[in-house]
C-alpha positions as CSV (number, residue, x, y, z in Angstrom):
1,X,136.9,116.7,132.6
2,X,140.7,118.5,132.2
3,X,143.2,115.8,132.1
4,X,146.7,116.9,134.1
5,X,150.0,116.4,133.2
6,X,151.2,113.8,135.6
7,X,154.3,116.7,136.5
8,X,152.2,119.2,138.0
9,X,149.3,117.0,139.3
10,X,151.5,114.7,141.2
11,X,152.9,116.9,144.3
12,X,149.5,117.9,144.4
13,X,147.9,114.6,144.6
14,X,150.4,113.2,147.3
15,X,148.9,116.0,149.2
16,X,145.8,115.3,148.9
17,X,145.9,111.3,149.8
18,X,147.9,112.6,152.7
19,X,144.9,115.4,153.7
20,X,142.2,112.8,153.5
21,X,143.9,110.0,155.0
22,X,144.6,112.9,158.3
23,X,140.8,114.1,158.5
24,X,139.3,110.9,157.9
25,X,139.1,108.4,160.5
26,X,140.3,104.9,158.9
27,X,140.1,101.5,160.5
28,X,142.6,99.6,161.8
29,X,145.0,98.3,158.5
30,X,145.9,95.3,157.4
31,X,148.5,93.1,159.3
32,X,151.8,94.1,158.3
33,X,151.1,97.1,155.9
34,X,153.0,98.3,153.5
35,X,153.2,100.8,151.0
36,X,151.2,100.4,148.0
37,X,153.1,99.5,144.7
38,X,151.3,102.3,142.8
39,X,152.2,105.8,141.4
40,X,149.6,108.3,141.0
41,X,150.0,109.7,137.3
42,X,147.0,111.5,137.0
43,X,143.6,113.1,137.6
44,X,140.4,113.8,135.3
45,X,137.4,115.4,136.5
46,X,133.9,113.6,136.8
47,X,130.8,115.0,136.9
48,X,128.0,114.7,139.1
49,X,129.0,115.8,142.1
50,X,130.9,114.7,145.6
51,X,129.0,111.6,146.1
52,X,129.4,107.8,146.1
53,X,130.5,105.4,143.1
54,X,130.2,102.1,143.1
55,X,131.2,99.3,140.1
56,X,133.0,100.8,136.8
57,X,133.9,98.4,133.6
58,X,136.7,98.8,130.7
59,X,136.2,98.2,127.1
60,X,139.9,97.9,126.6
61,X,140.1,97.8,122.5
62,X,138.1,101.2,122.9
63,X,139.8,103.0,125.9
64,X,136.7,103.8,127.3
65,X,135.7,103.4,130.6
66,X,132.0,103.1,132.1
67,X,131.4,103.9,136.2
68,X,128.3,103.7,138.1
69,X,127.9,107.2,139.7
70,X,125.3,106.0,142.2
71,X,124.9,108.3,144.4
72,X,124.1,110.6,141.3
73,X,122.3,108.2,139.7
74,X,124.1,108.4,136.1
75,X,126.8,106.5,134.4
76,X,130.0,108.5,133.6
77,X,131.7,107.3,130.3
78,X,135.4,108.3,130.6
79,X,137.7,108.4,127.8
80,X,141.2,106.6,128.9
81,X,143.5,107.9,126.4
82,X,142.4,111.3,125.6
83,X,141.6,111.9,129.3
84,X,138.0,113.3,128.9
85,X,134.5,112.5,129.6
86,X,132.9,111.4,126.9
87,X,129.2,111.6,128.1
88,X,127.0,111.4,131.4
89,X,124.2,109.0,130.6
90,X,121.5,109.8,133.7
91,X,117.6,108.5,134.8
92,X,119.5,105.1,136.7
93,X,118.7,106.0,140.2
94,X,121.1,104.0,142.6
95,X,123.1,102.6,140.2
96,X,125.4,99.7,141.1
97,X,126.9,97.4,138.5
98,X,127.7,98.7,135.1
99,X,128.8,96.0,132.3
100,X,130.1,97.0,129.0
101,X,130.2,94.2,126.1
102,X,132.2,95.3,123.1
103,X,131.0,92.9,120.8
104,X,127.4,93.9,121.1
105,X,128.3,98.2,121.9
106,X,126.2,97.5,124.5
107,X,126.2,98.6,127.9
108,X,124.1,96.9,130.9
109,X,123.5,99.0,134.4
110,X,121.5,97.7,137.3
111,X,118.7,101.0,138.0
112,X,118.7,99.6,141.4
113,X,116.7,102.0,142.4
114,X,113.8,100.8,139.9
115,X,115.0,97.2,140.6
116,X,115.7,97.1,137.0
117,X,118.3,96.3,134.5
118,X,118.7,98.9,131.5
119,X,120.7,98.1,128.8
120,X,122.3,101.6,126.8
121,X,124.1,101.7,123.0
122,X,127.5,101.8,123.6
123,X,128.3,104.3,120.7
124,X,125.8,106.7,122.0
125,X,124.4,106.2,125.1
126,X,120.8,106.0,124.1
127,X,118.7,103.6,126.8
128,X,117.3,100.4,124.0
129,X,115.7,98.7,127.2
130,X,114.6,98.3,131.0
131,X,113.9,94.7,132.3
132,X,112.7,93.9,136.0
133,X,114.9,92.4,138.0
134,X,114.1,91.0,142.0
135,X,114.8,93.4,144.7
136,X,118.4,95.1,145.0
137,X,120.0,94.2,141.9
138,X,124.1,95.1,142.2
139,X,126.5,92.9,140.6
140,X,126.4,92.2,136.6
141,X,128.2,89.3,135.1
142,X,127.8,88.0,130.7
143,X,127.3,84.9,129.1
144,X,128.9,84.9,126.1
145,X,127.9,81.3,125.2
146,X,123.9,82.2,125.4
147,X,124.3,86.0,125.1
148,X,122.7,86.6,128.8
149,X,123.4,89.0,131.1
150,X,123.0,88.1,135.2
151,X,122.2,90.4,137.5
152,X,122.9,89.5,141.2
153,X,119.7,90.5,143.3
154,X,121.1,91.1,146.9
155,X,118.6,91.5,149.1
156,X,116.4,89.0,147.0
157,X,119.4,86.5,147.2
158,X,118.3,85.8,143.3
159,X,119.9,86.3,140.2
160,X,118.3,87.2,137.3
161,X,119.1,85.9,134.1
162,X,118.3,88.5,131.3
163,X,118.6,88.3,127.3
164,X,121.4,90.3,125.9
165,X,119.6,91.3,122.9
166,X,116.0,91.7,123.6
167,X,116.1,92.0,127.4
168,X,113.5,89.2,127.4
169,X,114.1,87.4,131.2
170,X,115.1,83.9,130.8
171,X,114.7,82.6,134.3
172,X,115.8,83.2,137.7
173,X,117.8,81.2,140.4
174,X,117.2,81.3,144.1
175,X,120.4,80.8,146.2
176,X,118.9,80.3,149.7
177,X,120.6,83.5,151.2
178,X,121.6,86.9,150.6
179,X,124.1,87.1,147.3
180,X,127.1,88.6,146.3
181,X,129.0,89.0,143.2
182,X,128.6,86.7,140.1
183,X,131.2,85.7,137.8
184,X,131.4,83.9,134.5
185,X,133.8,81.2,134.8
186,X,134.9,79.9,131.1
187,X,137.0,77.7,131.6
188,X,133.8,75.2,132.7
189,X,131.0,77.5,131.6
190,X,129.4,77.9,134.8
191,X,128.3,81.2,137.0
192,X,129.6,81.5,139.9
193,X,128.0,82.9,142.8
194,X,129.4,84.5,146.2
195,X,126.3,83.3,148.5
196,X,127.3,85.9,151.8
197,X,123.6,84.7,153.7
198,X,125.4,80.9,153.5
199,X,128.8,81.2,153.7
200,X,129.7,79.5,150.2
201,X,130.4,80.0,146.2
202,X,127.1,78.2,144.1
203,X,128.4,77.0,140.8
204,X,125.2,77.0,138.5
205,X,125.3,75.9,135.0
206,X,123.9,78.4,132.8
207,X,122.2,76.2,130.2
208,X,119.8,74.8,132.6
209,X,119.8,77.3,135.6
210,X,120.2,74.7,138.3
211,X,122.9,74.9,140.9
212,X,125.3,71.9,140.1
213,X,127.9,72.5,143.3
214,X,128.6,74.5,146.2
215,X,131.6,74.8,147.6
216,X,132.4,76.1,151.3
217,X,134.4,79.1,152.4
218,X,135.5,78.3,155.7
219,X,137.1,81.2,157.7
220,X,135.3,83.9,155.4
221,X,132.2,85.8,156.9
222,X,129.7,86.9,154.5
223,X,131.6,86.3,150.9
224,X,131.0,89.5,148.4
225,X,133.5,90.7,145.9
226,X,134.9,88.7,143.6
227,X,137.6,87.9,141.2
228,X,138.9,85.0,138.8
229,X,142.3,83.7,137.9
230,X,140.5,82.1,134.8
231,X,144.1,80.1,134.3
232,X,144.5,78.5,137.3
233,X,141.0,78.5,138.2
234,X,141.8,80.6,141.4
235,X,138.6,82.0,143.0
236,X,139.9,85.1,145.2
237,X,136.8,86.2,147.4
238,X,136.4,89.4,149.7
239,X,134.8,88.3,153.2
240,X,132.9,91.7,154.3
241,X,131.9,91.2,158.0
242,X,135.4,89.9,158.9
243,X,138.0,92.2,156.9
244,X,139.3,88.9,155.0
245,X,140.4,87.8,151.3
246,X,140.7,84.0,150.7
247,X,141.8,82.0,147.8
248,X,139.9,79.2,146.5
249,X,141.2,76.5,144.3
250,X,138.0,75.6,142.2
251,X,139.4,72.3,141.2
252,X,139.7,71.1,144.6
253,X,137.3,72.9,146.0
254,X,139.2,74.5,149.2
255,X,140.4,77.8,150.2
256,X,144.1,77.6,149.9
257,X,144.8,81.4,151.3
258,X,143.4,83.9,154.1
259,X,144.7,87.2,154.1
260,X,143.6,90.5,155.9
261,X,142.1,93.1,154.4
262,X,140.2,96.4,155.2
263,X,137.2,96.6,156.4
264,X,134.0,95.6,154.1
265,X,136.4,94.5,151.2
266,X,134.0,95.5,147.9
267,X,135.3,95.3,144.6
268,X,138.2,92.9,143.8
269,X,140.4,93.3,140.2
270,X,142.5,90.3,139.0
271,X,145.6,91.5,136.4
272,X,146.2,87.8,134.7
273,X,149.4,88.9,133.2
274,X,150.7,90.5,136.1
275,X,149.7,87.5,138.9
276,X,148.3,91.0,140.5
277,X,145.2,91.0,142.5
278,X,143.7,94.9,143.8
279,X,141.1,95.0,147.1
280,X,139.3,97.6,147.4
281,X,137.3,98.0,150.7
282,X,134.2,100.3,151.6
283,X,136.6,101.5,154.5
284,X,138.9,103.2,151.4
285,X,141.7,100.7,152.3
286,X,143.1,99.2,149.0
287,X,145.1,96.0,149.4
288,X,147.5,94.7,146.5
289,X,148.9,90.9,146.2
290,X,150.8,88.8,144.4
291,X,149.8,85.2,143.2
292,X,152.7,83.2,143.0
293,X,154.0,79.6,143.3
294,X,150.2,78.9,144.7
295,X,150.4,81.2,147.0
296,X,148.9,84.5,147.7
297,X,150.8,87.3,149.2
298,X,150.6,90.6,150.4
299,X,152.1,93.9,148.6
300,X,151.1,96.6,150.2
301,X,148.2,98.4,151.3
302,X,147.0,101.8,151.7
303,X,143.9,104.3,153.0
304,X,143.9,105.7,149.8
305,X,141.3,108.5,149.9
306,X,137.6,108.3,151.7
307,X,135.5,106.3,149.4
308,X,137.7,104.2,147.5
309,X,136.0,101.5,147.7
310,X,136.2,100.6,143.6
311,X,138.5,100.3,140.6
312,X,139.0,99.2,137.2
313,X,142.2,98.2,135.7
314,X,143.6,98.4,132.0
315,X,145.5,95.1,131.3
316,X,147.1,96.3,128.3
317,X,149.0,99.1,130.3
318,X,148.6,97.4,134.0
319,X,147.6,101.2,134.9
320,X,144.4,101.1,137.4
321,X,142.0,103.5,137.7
322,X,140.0,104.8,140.9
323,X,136.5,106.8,141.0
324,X,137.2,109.5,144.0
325,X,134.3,111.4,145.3
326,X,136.4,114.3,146.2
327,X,139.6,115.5,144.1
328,X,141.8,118.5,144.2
329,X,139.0,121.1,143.4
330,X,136.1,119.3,146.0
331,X,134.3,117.6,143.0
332,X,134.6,113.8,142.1
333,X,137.9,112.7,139.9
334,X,139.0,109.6,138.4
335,X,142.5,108.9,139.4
336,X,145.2,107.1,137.5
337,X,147.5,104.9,138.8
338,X,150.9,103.2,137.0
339,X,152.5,100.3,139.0
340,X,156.4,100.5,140.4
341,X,157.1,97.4,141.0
């Protein structure tokens, strides 16, 4: 829970990504690695013990930051700017996606253990409701337009579409195949749906619940994480049985980019501002690119420390943050990263 000064916790850190990287047995990296464009400033202490995390989600305007401790079965509410934990809100066995909505204090978290979604007051981390979901609910995506959250059932290959407010289920969506990730796309108010058992991205619009498009991903073998350039409505995808990211252009429909990746690419963070895109694969390789011109490009890359396989990322400050299950002290830390270039 102690935040350190970046001074003394640096040479320290550097130490430690070295240690891990040496004991741990990481898969073959990325074509043409380099090193990753990131400076470790900083470590907090989580609670919970050594064990796996998986999605985490930013309220920006408050500084505070909500990770899915799965393995302990609590989400960890982490206090950006004052460098603290804030609160450990427990009893959501497996937990997978976490979504925070500022505008409702609200905070949704798939119990995937329960195969429910639970939605928890922001301000104090009270539970308000439970809702069932189908089997092996991860990924969570919001509606603001209808004020729904969707949960992405993996195993079902389902996602359930859930009332913001009440937590009254409003329907539910078969896509034909095991799912992935599910993102809100604005720009054309559609969900958009990474479809791994088929191989594709189902567009669905959210005011009747029927799929209106799918569009191939050729080259990418079982499509998971994903991430949005809302702006140039850029699709970039994370293929986990074949260690790939590709670009799709939405507009035309086509994957403009492949790019290689670590294994099982997970969780994928798009900085707008910066044209930045972070990777983050279940192999704890993180990949960073550029998106530039049309084109996207590799940064760097990195085995950063065993289980990194997740991140959030601040866009105010461009600093990204990444749930470790074992810090300096053998317990799980939150590290803080500040970009140099």
């Amino acid at each position: 829970m102690d935040w350190v000064q970046p001074k003394r916790v640096l040479p320290m850190l550097v130490g430690i990504v070295t240690v891990v990287a040496a004991c741990s047995s990481p898969t073959t990296p990325p074509a043409g690695t380099a090193e990753l464009p990131l400076r470790q400033v900083g470590e907090i202490a989580l609670t919970g013990g050594s064990v796996r995390f998986d999605y985490t989600s930013l309220d920006g305007g408050a500084g505070l930051l909500f990770i899915a401790h799965m393995g302990a079965g609590e989400v960890v509410e982490v206090d950006i700017r004052s460098h603290t934990v804030v609160r450990t809100i427990g009893n959501l066995p497996d937990v997978h996606g976490v979504l925070v909505v500022p505008d409702r204090h609200r905070v949704y978290a798939t119990a995937t253990g329960r195969n429910q979604l639970v939605a928890l007051d922001e301000d104090t981390g009270a539970a308000l409701w439970s809702s069932p979901t189908d089997a092996y609910p991860d990924g969570l995506a919001y509606d603001p337009v209808r004020g729904a959250v969707w949960t992405t059932n993996e195993r079902a290959g389902t996602e359930t579409v859930i009332d913001a407010d009440t937590g009254n289920v409003r329907g539910t969506v078969s896509l034909g195949g095991e799912v992935g990730n599910v993102v809100y796309d604005p720009a054309i108010d559609r969900m958009v749906v990474a479809v791994q058992g088929r191989g594709d991205l189902a567009v669905i619009d959210p005011a009747t619940l029927a799929v209106t498009d799918r569009i191939p991903t050729p080259g990418c073998d079982s499509p998971h994480g994903q991430a949005l350039d809302t702006a140039n409505q850029v699709m970039f995808v994370g293929c986990e049985a074949n260690a790939t990211l590709v670009t799709v252009d939405l507009n035309r429909r086509t994957v403009t980019d492949h790019n290689t990746v670590g294994e099982t690419p997970d969780v994928l963070v798009y900085d707008s501002d910066a044209h930045r895109l972070y990777v983050a694969a279940e192999s704890s390789w993180v990949s960073v690119f550029d998106q530039r011109d049309g084109r996207t490009t590799a940064v760097g890359a990195e085995h950063l420390a065993d289980g990194a396989h997740t991140l959030a990322l601040d866009p105010a400050t461009h600093h990204s943050y990444f749930p470790i299950p074992k810090g300096s002290g053998g317990g799980p830390v939150l590290w803080e990263f500040e970009p140099t270039t």
